[in-house]
C-alpha positions, 0 to 999 in steps of 0.5 A, a space after each residue: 932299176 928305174 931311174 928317177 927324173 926328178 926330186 920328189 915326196 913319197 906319197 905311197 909305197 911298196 917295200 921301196 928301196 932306192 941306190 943312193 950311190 950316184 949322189 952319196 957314195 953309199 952302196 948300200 940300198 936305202 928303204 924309203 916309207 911314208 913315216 921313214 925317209 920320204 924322200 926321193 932325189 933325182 939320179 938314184 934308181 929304184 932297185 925294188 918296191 914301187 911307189 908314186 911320189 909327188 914330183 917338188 923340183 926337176 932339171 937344175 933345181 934338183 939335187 942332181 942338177 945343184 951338184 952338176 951345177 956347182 961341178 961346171 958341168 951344165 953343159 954350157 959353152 960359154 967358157 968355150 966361146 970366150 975361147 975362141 973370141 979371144 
């Protein structure tokens, strides 16, 4: 499935599921509606359906980006250059 870039509101689908599993843990697949969970996070994959959302937070302020933040895992190097400084 496509994977989604950025976190978002469902504003129209189409028998929309999404895996969920990069970010909770869960196998299962999740329906998402316009009156049931809206909803869309950055690194799940749509498995079936479509849909449009209407894009509310992309790169570090996404929910992916918020984890991959508090884990260390940005991508920064400054603990390297203070490494090799001293």
């Amino acid at each position: 499935g496509d994977l989604l870039p950025a976190d978002g509101v469902l504003i129209q689908g189409n028998d929309l599921k999404i895996d969920e599993s990069a970010l909770t843990g869960e196998s299962d697949h999740v329906r998402k509606s316009l009156d049931k969970d809206p909803l869309l996070l950055s690194g799940t994959h749509v498995m079936e359906g479509s849909g449009r959302m209407v894009v509310t937070a992309v790169g570090v302020n996404s929910q992916s980006g918020i984890i991959f933040t508090l884990l260390g895992a940005t991508g920064d190097d400054e603990d390297d250059s203070r490494d090799r400084k001293g």
